[in-house]
C-alpha positions as CSV (number, residue, x, y, z in Angstrom):
1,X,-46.6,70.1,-31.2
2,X,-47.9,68.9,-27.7
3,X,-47.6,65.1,-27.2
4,X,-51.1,62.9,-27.7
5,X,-51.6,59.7,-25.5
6,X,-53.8,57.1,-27.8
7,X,-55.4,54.5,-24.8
8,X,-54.5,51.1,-26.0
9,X,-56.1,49.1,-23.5
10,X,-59.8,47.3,-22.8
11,X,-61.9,48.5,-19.6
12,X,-62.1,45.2,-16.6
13,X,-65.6,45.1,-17.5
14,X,-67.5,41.9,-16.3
15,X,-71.1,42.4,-18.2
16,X,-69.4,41.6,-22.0
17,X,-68.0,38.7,-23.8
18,X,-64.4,39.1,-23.3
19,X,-63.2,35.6,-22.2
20,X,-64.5,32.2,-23.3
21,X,-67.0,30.9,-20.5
22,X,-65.6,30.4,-16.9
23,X,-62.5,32.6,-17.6
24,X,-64.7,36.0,-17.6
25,X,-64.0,38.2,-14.4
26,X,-66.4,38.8,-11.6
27,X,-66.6,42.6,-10.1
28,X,-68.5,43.5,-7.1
29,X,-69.1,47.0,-6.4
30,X,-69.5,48.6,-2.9
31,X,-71.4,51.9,-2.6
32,X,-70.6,54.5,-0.4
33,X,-74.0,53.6,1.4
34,X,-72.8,49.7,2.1
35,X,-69.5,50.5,3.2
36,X,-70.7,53.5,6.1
37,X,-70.8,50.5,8.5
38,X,-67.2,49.5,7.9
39,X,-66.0,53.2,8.1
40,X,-67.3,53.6,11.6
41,X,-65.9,50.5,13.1
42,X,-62.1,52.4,12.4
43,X,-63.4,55.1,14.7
44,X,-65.1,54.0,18.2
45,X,-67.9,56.4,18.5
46,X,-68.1,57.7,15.3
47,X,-72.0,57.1,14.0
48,X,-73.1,56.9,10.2
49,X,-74.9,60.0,10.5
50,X,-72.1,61.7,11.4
51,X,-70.3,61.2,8.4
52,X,-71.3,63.7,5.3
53,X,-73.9,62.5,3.3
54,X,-74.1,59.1,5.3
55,X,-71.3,58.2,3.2
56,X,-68.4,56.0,3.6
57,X,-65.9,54.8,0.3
58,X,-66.5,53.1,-3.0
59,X,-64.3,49.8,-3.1
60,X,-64.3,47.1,-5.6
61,X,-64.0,43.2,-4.7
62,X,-62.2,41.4,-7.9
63,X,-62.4,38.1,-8.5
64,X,-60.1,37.7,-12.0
65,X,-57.3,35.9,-13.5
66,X,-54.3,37.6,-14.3
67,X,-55.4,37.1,-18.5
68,X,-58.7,39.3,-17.8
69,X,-58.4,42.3,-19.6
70,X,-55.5,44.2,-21.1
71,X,-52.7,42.1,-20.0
72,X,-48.8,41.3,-20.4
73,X,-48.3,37.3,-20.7
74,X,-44.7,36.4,-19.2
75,X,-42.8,33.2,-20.4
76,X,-43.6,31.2,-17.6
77,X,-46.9,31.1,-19.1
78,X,-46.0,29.4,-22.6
79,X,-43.8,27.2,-20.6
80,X,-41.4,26.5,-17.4
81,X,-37.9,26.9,-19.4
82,X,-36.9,29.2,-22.5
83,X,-33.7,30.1,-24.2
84,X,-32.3,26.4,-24.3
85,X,-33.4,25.5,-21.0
86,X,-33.2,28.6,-19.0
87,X,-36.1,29.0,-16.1
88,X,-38.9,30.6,-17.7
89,X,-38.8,34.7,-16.8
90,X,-41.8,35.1,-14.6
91,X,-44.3,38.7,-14.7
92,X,-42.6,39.6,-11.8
93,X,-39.0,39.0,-13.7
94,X,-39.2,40.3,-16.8
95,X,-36.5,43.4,-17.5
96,X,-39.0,46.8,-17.7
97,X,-36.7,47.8,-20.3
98,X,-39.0,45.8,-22.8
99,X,-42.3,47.8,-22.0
100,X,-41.2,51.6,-23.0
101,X,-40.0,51.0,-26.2
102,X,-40.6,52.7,-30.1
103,X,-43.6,50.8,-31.3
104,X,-45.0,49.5,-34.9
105,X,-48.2,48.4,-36.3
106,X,-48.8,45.8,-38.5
107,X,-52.5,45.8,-40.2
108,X,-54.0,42.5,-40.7
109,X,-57.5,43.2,-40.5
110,X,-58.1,41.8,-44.2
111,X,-57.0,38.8,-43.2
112,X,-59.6,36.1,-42.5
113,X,-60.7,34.7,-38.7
114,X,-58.1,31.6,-37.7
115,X,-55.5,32.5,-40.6
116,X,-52.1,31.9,-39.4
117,X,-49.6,34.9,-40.1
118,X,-46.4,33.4,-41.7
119,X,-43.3,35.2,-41.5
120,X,-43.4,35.9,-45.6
121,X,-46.4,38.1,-44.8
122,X,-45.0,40.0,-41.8
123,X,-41.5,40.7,-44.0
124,X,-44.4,42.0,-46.6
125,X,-46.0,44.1,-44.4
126,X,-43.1,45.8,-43.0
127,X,-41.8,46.4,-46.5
128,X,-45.6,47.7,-47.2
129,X,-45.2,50.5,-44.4
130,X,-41.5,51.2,-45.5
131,X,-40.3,50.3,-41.3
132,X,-36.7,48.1,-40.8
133,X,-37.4,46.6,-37.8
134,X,-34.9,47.2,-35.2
135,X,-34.5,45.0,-31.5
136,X,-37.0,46.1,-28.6
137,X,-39.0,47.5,-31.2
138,X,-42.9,46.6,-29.9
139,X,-44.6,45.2,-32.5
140,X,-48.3,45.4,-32.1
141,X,-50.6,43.3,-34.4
142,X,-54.2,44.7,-35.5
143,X,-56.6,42.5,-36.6
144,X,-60.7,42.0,-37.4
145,X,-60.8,40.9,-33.3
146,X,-60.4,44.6,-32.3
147,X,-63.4,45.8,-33.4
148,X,-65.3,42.8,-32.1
149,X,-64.3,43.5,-28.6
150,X,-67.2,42.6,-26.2
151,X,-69.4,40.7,-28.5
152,X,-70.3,37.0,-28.4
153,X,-68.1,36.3,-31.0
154,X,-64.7,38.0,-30.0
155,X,-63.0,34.9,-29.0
156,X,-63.4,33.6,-32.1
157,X,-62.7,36.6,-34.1
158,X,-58.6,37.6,-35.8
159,X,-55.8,35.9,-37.7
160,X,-53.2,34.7,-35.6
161,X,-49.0,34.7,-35.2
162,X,-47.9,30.8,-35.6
163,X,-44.2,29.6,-34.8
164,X,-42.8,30.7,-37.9
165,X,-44.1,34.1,-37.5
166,X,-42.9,34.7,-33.6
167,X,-39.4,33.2,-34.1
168,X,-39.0,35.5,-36.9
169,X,-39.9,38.5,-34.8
170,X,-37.8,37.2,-31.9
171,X,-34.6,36.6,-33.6
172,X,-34.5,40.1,-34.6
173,X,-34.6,41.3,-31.5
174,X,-38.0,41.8,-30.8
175,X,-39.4,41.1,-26.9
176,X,-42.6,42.3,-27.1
177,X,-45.3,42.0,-29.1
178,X,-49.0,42.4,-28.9
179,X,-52.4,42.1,-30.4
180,X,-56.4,43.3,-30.1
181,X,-57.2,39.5,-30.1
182,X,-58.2,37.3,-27.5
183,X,-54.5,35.4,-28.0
184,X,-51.8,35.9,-29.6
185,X,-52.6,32.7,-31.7
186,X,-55.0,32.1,-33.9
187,X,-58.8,31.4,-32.1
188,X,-59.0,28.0,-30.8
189,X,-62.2,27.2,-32.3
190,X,-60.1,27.2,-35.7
191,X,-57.1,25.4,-34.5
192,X,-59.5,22.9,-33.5
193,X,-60.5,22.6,-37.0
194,X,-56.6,21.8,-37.9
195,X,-56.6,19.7,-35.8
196,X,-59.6,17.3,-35.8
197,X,-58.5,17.3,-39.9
198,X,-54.5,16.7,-39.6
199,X,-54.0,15.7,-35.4
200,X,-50.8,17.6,-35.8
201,X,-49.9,18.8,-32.2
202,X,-47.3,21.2,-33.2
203,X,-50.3,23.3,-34.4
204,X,-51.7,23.8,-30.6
205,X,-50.7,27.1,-29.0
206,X,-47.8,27.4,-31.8
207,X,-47.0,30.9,-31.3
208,X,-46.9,30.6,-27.4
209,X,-45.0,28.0,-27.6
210,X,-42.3,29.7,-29.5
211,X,-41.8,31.3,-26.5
212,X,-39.7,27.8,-24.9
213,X,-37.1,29.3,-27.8
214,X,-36.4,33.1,-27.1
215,X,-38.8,34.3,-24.2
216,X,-40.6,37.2,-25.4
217,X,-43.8,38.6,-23.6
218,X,-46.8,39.5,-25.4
219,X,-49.9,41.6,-24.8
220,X,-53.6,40.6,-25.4
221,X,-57.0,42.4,-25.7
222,X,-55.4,45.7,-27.3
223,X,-58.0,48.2,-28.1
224,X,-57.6,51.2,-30.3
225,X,-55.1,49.9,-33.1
226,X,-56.8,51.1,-36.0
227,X,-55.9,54.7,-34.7
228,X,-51.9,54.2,-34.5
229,X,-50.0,55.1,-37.4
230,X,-47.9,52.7,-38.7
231,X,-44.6,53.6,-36.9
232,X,-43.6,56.8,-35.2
233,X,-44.7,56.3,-31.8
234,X,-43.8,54.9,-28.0
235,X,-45.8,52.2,-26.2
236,X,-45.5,52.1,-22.7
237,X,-46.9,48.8,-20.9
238,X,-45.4,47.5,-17.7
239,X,-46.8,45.1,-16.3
240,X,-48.8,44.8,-12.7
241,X,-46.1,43.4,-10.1
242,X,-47.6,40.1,-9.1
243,X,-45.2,37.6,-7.3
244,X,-44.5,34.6,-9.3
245,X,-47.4,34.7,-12.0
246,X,-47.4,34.3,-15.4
247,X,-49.1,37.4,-16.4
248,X,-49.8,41.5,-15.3
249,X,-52.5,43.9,-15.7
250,X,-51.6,46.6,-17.5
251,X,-52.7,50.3,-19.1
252,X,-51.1,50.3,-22.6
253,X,-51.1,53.5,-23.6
254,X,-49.5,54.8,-27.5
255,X,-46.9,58.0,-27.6
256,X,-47.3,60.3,-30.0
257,X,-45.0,63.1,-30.7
């Protein structure tokens, strides 16, 4: 049976809600009309009209953060130490080991926007899809956010992993895990919430945090979970090679046998 490739990541696409305002990214595309000028200049003599079709190439100017789009988070971007006081693993750091690795699914997608996954319900739905969870397993968590990639209210849209839930996964083993939400957390618009009602700051970025424990990476702005089976599949996501940062692009991409 030939092998099928499921796409598992979000388009850099700068016309949708993907970000909360001011963290969306910025694309500017040059036509091969625009850039003729700039061809010619390599090439003393050389006139537009000589080139076929007037043309020259179709670049792309970025202006992004390293979180636009499908994206790896390294440790150093929960925190500046892990593992007992260890110097946070930078993008650049991180073993690739972790990022071709046997892959699960957990389906949360009943689950309501800002609920905070405890480790009771991740135990349950492991037991549901009958899969023992084994170290560098990738763990990749579907929720409602998925399908509400590019709308107004994606940000806002998922359940999120807490502390309890990421420890749990971490001290199996685990070093990577992911999601189709905007954060691994729950949305900050119901954290909020928790907070204006208990002013509890262990309830800020809990599930990040975790991370100042056992470093773990974590992908954001999954697309296509709903096709995965539960188990019985590779994920393959290294992450862009940028010096020092706290996160890489990447193309997460499913492996099915």
């Amino acid at each position: 049976m030939p092998r099928r490739l499921i796409d598992l990541s979000v388009a850099l696409d700068a016309d949708i809600a993907s970000d909360p305002p001011g963290y969306t990214p910025e694309i500017e595309y040059v036509g091969h009309t625009q850039s003729a000028a700039d061809v010619v200049k390599f090439f003393p003599g050389l006139t537009e009209d000589q080139l076929p079709g007037r043309e020259g190439w179709a670049i792309e100017r970025l202006h992004v953060m390293t979180h636009n789009g499908t994206h790896v988070d390294a440790p150093w971007h929960y925190a500046t130490t892990q593992d007992g006081g260890m110097p946070a693993l930078k993008i650049d750091e991180v073993p690739l080991d972790w990022f071709l690795r046997p892959g699960v699914k957990l389906d949360f997608r009943h689950l309501e926007d800002g609920h905070v996954v405890s480790a009771a319900e991740l135990e349950a739905e492991l037991a549901r899809i009958g899969h023992d969870l084994r170290p560098l397993d990738i763990v990749l968590v579907n929720t409602s956010a998925g399908a509400a990639y590019g709308r107004p209210d994606y940000v806002a849209k998922g359940c999120g992993m807490g502390r309890e839930a990421t420890l749990w996964l971490t001290r199996q083993g685990v070093r990577v895990v992911g999601t189709d939400a905007w954060s691994w957390d729950a949305p900050f618009v119901h954290t909020a919430r928790r907070w204006a009602e208990t002013h509890d700051p262990s309830i800020i970025w809990e599930g990040h945090k975790a991370g100042r424990e056992i470093g773990y990476c974590q992908i954001e702005k999954l697309t296509n979970l709903e096709s995965l089976p539960p188990s019985g599949f590779e994920v393959s996501c290294f992450p862009f090679k940028i010096k020092n940062a706290s996160a890489g692009f990447t193309r997460a991409v499913a492996i099915l046998d």
